[in-house]
N, C-alpha and C positions, 0 to 999 in steps of 0.2 A: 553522523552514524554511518559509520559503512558495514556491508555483510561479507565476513568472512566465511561464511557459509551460508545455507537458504534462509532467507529469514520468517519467522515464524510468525507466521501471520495471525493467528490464533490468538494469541498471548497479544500482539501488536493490537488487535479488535479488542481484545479482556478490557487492556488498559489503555481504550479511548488515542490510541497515539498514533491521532492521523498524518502529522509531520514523519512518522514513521512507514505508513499502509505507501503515505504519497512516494517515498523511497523505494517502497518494495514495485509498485507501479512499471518501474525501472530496472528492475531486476531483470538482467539478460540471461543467465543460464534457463531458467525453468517458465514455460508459460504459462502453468499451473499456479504459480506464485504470484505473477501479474493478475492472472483471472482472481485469486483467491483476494487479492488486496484492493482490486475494484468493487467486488461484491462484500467486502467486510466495509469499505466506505461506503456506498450507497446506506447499506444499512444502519452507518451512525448516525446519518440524518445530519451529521456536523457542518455546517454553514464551508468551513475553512476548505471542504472535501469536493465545494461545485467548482474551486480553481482549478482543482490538478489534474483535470484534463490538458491545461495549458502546460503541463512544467512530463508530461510523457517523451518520451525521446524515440524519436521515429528513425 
């Protein structure tokens, strides 16, 4: 998946698609989009969501 524009983090938290949040994680235009896709992973509690701290790109 790549974002041709901001990705919608809302809808990506609706439907559980953490391979999705961990993508937006990544998102270099907006740091709002980063904040919002850490805070929608914390809150799904999903096991797969304590790695991707490792896969952030500094």
């Amino acid at each position: 998946m790549s974002f041709l524009s901001s990705p919608n983090v809302q809808k990506l938290k609706e439907d559980r698609d953490v391979p999705g949040l961990i993508k937006a994680l990544n998102y270099p235009l907006k740091s709002q989009v980063r904040i919002a896709a850490a805070e929608a992973l914390g809150s799904l509690a999903d096991p797969r969501s304590e790695t991707a701290g490792g896969s952030i790109k500094r």
